[in-house]
C-alpha positions as YAML, in Angstrom:
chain: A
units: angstrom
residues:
- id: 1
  name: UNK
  ca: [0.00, 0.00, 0.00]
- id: 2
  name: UNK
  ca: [1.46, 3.50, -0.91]
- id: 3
  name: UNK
  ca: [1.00, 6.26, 1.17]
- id: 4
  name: UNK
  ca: [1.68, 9.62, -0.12]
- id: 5
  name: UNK
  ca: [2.61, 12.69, 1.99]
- id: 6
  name: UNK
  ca: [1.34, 16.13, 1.49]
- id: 7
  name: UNK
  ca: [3.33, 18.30, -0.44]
- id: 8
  name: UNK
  ca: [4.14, 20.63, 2.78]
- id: 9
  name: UNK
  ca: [5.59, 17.71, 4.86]
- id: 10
  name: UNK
  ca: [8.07, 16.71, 1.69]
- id: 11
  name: UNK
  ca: [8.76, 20.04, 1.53]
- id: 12
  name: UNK
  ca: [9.69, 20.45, 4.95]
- id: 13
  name: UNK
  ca: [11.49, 16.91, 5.04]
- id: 14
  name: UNK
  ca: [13.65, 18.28, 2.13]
- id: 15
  name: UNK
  ca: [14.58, 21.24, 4.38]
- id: 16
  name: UNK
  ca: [15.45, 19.55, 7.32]
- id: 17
  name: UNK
  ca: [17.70, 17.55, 5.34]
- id: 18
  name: UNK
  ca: [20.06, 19.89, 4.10]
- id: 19
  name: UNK
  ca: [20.62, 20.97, 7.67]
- id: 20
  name: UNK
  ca: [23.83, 20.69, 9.35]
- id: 21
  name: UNK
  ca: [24.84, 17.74, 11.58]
- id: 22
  name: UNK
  ca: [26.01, 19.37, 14.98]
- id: 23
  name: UNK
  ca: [28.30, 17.27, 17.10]
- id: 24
  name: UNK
  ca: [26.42, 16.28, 20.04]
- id: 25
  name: UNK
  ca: [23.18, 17.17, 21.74]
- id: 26
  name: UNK
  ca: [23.30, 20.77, 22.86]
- id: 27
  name: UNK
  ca: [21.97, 22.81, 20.13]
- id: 28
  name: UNK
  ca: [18.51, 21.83, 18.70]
- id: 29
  name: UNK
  ca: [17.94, 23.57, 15.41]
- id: 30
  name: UNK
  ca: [14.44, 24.97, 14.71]
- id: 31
  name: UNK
  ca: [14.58, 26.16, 11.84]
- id: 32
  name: UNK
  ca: [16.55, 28.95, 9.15]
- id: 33
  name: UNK
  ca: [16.12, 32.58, 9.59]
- id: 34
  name: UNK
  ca: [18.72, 33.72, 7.29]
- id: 35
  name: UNK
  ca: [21.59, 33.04, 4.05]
- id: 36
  name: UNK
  ca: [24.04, 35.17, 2.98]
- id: 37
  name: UNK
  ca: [26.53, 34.54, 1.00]
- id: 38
  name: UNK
  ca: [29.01, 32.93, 3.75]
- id: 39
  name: UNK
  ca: [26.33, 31.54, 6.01]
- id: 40
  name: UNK
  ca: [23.00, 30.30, 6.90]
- id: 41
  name: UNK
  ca: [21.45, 31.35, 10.17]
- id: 42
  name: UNK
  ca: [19.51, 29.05, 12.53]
- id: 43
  name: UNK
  ca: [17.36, 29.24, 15.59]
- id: 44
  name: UNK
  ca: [18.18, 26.90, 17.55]
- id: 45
  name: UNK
  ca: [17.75, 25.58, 21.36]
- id: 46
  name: UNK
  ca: [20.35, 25.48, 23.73]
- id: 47
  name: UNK
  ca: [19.42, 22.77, 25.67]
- id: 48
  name: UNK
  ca: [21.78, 23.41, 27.93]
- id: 49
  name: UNK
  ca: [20.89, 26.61, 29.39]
- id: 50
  name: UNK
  ca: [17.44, 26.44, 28.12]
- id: 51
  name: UNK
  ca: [17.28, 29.52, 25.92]
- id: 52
  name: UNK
  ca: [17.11, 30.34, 21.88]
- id: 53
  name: UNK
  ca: [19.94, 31.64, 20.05]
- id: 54
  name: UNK
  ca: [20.87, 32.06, 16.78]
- id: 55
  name: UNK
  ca: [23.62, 29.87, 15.02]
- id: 56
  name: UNK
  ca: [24.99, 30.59, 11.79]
- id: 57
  name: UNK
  ca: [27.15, 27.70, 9.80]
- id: 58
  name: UNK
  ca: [29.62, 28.35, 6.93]
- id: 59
  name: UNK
  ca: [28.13, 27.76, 3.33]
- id: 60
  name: UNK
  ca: [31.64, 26.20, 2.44]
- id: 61
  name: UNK
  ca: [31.14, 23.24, 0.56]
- id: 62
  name: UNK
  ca: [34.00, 21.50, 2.93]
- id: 63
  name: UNK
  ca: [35.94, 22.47, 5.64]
- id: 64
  name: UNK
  ca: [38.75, 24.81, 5.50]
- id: 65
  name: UNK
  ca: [37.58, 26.23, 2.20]
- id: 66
  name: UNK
  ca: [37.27, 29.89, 2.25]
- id: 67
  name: UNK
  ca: [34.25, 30.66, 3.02]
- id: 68
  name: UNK
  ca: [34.49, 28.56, 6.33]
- id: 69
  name: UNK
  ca: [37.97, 31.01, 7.29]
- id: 70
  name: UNK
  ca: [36.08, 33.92, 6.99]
- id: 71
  name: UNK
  ca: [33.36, 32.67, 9.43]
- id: 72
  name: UNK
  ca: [36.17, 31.76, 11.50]
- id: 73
  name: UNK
  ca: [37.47, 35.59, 11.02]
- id: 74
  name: UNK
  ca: [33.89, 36.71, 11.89]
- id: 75
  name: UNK
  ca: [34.06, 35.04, 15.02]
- id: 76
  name: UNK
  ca: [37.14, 36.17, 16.31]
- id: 77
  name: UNK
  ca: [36.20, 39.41, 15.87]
- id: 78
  name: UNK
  ca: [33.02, 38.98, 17.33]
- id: 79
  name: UNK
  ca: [34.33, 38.32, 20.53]
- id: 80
  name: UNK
  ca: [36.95, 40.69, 20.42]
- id: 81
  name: UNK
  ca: [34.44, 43.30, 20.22]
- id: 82
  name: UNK
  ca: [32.65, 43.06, 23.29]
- id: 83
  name: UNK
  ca: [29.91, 46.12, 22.92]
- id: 84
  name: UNK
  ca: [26.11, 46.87, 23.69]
- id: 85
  name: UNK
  ca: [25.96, 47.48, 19.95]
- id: 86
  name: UNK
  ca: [27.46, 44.01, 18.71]
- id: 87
  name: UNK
  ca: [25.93, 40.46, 19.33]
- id: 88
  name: UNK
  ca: [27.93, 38.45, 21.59]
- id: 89
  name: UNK
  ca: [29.38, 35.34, 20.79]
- id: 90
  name: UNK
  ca: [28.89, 32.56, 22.99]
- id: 91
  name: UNK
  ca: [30.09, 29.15, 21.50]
- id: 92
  name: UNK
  ca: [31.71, 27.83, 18.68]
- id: 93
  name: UNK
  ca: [32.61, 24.14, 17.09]
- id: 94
  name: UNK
  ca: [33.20, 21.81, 14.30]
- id: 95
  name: UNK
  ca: [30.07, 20.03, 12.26]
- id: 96
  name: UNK
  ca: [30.11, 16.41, 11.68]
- id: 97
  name: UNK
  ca: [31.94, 17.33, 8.28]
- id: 98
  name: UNK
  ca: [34.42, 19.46, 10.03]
- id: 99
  name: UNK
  ca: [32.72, 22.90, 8.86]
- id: 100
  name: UNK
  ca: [33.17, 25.88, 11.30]
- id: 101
  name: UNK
  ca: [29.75, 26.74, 13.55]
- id: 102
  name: UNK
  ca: [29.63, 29.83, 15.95]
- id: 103
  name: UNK
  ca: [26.83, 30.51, 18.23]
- id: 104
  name: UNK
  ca: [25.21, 34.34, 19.11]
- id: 105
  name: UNK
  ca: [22.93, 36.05, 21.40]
- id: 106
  name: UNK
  ca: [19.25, 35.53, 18.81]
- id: 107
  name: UNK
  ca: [18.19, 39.12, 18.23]
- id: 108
  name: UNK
  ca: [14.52, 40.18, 17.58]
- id: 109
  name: UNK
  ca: [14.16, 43.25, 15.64]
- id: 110
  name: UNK
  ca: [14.61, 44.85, 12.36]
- id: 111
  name: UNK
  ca: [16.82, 45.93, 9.77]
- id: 112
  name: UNK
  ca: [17.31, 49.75, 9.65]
- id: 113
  name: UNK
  ca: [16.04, 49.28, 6.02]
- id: 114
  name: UNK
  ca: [12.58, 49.11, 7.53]
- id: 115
  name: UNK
  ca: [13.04, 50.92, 10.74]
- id: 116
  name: UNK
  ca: [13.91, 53.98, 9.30]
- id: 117
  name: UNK
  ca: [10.27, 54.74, 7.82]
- id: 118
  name: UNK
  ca: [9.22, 54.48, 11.89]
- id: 119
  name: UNK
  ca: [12.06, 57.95, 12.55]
- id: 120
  name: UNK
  ca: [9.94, 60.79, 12.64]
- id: 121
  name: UNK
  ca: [11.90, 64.08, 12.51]
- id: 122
  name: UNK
  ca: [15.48, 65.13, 12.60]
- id: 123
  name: UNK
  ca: [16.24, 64.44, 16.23]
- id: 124
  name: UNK
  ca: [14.84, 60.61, 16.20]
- id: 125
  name: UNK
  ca: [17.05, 59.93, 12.82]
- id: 126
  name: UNK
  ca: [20.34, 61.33, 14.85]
- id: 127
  name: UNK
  ca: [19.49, 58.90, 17.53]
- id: 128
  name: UNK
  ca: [19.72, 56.00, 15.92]
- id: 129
  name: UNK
  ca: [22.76, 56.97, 13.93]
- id: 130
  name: UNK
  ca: [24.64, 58.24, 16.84]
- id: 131
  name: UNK
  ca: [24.13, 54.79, 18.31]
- id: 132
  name: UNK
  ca: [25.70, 53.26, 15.14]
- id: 133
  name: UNK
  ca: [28.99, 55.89, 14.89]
- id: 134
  name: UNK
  ca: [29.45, 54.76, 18.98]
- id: 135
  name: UNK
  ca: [29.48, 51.31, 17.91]
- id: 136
  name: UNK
  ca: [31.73, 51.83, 15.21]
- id: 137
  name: UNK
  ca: [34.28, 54.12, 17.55]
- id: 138
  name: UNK
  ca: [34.43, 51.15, 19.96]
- id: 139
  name: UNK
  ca: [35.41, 48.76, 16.56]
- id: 140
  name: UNK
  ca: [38.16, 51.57, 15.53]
- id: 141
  name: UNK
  ca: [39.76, 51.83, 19.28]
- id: 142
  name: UNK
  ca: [39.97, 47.79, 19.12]
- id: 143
  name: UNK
  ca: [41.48, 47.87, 15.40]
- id: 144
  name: UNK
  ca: [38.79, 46.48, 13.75]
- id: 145
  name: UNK
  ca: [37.04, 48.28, 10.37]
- id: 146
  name: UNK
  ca: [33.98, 46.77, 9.19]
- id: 147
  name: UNK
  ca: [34.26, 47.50, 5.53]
- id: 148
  name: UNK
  ca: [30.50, 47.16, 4.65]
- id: 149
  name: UNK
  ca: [28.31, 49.32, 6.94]
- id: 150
  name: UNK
  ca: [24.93, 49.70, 5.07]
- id: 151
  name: UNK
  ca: [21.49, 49.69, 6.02]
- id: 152
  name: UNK
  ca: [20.63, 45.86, 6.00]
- id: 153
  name: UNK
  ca: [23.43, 45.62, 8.33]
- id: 154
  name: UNK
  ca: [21.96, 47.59, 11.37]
- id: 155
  name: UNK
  ca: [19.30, 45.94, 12.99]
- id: 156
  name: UNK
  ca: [16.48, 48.41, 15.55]
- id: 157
  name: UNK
  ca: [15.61, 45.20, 18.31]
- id: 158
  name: UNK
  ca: [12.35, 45.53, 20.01]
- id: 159
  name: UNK
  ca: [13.70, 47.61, 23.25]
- id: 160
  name: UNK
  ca: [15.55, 49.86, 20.95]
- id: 161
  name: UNK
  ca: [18.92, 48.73, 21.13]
- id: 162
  name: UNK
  ca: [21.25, 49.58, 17.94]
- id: 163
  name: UNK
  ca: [23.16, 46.36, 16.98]
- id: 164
  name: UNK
  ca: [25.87, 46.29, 13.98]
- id: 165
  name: UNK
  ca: [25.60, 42.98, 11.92]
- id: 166
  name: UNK
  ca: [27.51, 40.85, 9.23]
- id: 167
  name: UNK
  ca: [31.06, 41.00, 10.72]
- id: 168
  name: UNK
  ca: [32.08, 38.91, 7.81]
- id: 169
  name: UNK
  ca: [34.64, 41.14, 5.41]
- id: 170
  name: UNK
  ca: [36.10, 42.99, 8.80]
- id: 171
  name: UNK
  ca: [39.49, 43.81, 8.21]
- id: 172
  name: UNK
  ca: [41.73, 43.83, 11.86]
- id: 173
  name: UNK
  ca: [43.99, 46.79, 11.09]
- id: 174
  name: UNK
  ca: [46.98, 44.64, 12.64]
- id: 175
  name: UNK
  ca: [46.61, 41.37, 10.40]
- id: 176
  name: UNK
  ca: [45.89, 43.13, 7.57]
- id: 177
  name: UNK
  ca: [43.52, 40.99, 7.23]
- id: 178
  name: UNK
  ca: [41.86, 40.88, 3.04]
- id: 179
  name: UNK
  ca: [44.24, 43.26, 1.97]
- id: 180
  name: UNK
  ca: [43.63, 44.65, -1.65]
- id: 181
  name: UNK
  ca: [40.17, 42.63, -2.27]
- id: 182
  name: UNK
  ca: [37.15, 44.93, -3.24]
- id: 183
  name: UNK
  ca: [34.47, 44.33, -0.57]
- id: 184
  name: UNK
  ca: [31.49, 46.92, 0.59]
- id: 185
  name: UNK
  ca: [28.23, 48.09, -0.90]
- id: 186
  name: UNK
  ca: [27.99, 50.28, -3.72]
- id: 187
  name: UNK
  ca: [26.35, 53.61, -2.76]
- id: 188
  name: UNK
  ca: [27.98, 53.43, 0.54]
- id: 189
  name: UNK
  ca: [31.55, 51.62, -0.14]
- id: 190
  name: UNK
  ca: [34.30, 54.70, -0.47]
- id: 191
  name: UNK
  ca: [36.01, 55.40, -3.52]
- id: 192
  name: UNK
  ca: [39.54, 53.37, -2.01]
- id: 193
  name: UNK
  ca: [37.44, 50.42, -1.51]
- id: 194
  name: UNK
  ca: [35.74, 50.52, -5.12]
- id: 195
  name: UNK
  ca: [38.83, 51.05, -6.13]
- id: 196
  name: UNK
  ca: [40.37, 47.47, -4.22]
- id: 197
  name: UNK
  ca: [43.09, 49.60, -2.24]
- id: 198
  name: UNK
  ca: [45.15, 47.65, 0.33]
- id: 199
  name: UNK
  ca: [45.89, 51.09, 2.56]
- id: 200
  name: UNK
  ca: [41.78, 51.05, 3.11]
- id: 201
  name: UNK
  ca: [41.22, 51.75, 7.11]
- id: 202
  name: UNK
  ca: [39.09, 53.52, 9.56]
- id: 203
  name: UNK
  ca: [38.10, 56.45, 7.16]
- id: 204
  name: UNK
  ca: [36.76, 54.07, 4.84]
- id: 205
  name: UNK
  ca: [33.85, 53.35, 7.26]
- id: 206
  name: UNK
  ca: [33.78, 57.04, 8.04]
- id: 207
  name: UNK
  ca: [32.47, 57.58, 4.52]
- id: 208
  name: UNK
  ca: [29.93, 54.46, 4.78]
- id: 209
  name: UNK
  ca: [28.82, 56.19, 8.08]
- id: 210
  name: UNK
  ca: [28.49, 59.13, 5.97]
- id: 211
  name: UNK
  ca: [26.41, 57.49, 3.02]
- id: 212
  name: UNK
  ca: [24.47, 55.84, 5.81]
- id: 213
  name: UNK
  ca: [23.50, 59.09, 7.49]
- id: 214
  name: UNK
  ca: [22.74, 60.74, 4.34]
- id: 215
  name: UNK
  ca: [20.60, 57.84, 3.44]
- id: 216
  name: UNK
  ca: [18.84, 58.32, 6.96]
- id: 217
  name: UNK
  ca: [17.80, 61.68, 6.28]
- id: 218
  name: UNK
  ca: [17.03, 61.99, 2.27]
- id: 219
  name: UNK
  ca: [16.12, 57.97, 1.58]
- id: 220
  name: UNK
  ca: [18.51, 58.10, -1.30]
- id: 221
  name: UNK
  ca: [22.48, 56.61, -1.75]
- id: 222
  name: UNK
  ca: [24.64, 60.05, -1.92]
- id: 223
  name: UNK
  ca: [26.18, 61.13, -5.11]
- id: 224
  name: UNK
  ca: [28.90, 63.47, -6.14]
- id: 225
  name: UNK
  ca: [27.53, 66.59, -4.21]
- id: 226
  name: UNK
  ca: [25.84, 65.22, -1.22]
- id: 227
  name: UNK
  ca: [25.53, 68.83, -0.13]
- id: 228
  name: UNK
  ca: [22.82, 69.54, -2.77]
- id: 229
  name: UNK
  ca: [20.72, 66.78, -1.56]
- id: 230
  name: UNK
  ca: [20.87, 67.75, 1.65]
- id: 231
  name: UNK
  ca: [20.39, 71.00, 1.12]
- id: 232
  name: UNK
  ca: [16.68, 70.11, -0.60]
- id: 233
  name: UNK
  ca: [15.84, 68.39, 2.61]
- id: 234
  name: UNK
  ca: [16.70, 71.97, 4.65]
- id: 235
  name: UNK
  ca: [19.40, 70.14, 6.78]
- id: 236
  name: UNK
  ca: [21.25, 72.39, 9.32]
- id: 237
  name: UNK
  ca: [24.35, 73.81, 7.54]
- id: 238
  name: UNK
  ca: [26.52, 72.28, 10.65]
- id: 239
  name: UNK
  ca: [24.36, 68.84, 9.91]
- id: 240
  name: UNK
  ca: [25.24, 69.25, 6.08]
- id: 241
  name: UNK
  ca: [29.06, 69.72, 6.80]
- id: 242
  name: UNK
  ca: [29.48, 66.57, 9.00]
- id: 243
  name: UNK
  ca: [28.19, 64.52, 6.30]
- id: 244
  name: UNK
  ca: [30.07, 66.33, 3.65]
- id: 245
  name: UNK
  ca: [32.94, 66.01, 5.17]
- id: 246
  name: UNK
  ca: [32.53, 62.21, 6.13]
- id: 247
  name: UNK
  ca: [31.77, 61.81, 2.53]
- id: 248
  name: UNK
  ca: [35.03, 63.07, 1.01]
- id: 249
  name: UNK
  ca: [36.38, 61.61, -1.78]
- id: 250
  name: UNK
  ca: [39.83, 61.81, -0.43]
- id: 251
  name: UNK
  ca: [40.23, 59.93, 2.91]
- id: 252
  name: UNK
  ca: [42.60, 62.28, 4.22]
- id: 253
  name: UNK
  ca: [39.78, 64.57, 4.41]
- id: 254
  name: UNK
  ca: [37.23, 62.73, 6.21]
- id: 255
  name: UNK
  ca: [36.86, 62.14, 9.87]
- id: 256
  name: UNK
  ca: [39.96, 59.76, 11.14]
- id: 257
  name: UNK
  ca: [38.04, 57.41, 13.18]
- id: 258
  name: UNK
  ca: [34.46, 56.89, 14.05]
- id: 259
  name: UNK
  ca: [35.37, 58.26, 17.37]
- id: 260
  name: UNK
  ca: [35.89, 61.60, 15.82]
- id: 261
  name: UNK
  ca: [32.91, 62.28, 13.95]
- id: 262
  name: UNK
  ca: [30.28, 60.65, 17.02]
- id: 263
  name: UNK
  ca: [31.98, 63.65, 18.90]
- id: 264
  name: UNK
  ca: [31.19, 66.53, 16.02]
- id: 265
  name: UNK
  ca: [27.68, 65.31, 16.02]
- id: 266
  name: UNK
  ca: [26.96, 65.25, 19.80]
- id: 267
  name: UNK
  ca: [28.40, 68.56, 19.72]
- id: 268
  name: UNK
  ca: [25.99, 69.77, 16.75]
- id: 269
  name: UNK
  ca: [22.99, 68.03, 18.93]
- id: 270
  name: UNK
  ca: [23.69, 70.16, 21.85]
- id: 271
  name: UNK
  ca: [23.84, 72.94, 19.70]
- id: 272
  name: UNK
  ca: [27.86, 73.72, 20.31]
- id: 273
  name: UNK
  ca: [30.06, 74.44, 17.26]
- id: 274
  name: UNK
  ca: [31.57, 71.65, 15.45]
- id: 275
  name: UNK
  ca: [35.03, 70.71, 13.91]
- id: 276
  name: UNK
  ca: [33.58, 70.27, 10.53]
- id: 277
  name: UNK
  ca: [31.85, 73.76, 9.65]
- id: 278
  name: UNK
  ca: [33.90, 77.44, 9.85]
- id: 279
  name: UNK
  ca: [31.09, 79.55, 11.56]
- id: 280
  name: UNK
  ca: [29.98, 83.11, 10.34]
- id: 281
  name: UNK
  ca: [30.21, 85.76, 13.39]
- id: 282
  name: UNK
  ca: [26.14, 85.51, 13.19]
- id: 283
  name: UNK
  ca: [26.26, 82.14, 13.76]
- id: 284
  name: UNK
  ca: [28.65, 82.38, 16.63]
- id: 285
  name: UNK
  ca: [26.28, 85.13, 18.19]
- id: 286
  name: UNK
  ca: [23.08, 82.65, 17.85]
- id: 287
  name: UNK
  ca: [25.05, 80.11, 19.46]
- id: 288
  name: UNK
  ca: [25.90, 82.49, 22.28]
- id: 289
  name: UNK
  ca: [22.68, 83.49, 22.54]
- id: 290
  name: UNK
  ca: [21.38, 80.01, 23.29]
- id: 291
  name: UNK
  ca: [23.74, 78.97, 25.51]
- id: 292
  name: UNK
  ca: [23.28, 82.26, 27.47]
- id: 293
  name: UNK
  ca: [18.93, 82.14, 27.09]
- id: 294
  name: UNK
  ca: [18.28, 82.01, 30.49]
- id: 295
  name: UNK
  ca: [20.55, 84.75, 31.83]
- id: 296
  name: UNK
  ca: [19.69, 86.81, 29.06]
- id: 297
  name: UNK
  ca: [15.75, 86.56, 29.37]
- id: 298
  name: UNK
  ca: [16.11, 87.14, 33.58]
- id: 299
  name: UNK
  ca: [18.31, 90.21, 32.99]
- id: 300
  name: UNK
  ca: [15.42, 91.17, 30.13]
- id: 301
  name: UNK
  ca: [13.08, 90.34, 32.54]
- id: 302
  name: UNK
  ca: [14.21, 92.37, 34.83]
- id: 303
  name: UNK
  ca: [14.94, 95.27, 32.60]
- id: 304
  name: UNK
  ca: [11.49, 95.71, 31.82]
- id: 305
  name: UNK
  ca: [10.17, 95.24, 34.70]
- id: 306
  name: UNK
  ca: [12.24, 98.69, 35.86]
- id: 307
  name: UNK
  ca: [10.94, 100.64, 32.95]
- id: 308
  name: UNK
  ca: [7.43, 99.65, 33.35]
- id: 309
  name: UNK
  ca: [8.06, 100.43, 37.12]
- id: 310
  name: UNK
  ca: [9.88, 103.93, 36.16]
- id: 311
  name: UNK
  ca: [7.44, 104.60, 33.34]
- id: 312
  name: UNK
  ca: [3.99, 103.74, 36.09]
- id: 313
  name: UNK
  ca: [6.14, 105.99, 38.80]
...
């Protein structure tokens, strides 16, 4: 007697076989949530500690190929970077076939590709982005440069925490690590890295921090004069400059590190001066002004209060 299965349950049986065999019994997978290019992610269940997390496996068709070294590379750097705005690593091993597996906090959010349509207004925009530059200042003091910083790779989690993904083409500045290989994003890659330039380093994610800001606030990639774009948009001249000058075509003009430019804009959102804009002696005077508003309206205040007292009298 034949029995035939629905269509659903083969399909699902054809999944689960392509899934990796994991050595032991500590990791249960549930199911895929995610392929790139040099992994799949899983949720699985650590049965250990009784919790989901997510585990991604190299797409490497066997072990030691290079795909499965720059998992490896991933999670190295993972765990060097040890950040609110990175997912921790917490385990790592071989598969049955000797394939590289590492194991991360599971993360439930989304993608700034979708979050950004829930920013209302200037201020919310800034902080979410200031979240990312932090994250990427910590990356630069540890010597690590991300190399493709885009949209898809910042993910908004339900509490609002700001967490930098896909760790995968990270260079460490002291290994050298994928010297002279073109990686990034078009639209938010710089020109060195288009251009497959071993010397590329932390201004290179300066200027992806800079397409990704300018992509915040207009919805489009930046082209060769961001300043026009932003300038349709109304953005703050001191605004306009920091991306401007993130977005220089020469890297010697940008921001050095991350560090740098998350300190020009929390100086431009407390309404102080900033490194990346020469101010006219009008705007020096407004700035004056508001840092001075409250003793300035008391002694106004008080000033008319004596001439309506002298003019009554």
């Amino acid at each position: 007697m034949t029995t035939w299965l629905p269509n659903a349950v083969v399909d699902h049986l054809r999944v689960v076989a392509t899934w990796p065999e994991l050595p032991g019994d500590r990791y249960l997978i549930d199911r895929p949530i995610g392929r790139g290019g040099m992994g799949t992610v899983y949720v699985a269940r650590d049965t250990l500690l009784d919790r989901d997390v997510a585990l991604k496996v190299s797409n490497a068709p066997a072990a030691g190929a290079g795909l499965d070294e720059r998992l490896r590379q991933e999670a190295q750097v993972l765990a060097r970077l040890e950040h609110p705005g990175i997912v921790p690593v917490h385990d790592a091993g071989l598969l049955a076939d000797g394939r590289l597996f590492y194991v991360m906090k599971l993360v439930h959010g989304e993608t700034l590709t979708t979050h950004v349509a829930r920013l209302q207004g200037e201020a919310a925009v800034l902080g979410v982005f200031e979240r990312v530059a932090e994250t990427m200042a910590f990356a630069h003091e540890a010597g690590v440069v991300h190399r493709d910083l885009k949209p898809s790779n910042v993910m908004v989690g339900r509490f609002g925490e700001v967490l930098v993904l896909d760790w995968g083409v990270a260079k460490v500045l002291e290994a050298d690590a994928l010297a002279g290989t073109r990686v990034g994003t078009p639209g938010f890659m710089s020109p060195e890295q288009s251009r497959a330039e071993s010397a590329t380093g932390t201004a290179s994610d300066v200027f992806a921090l800079g397409a990704l800001l300018f992509w915040m606030l207009t919805g489009e990639t930046p082209g060769v004069r961001p300043q026009e774009g932003l300038r349709r948009i109304r953005t703050a001249r001191r605004l306009t400059a920091i991306a401007v000058k993130c977005l220089a075509s020469d890297a010697a003009q940008r921001y050095v590190r991350a560090g740098d430019l998350a300190a020009d804009l929390a100086r431009y959102r407390a309404g102080q001066p900033v490194s990346a804009h020469r101010e006219t002696a009008l705007e020096r005077f407004g700035h004056w002004v508001i840092k001075y508003r409250t003793f300035i309206l008391l002694v106004a205040a008080y000033l008319v209060m004596r001439a309506m007292f002298a003019f009554f009298r």
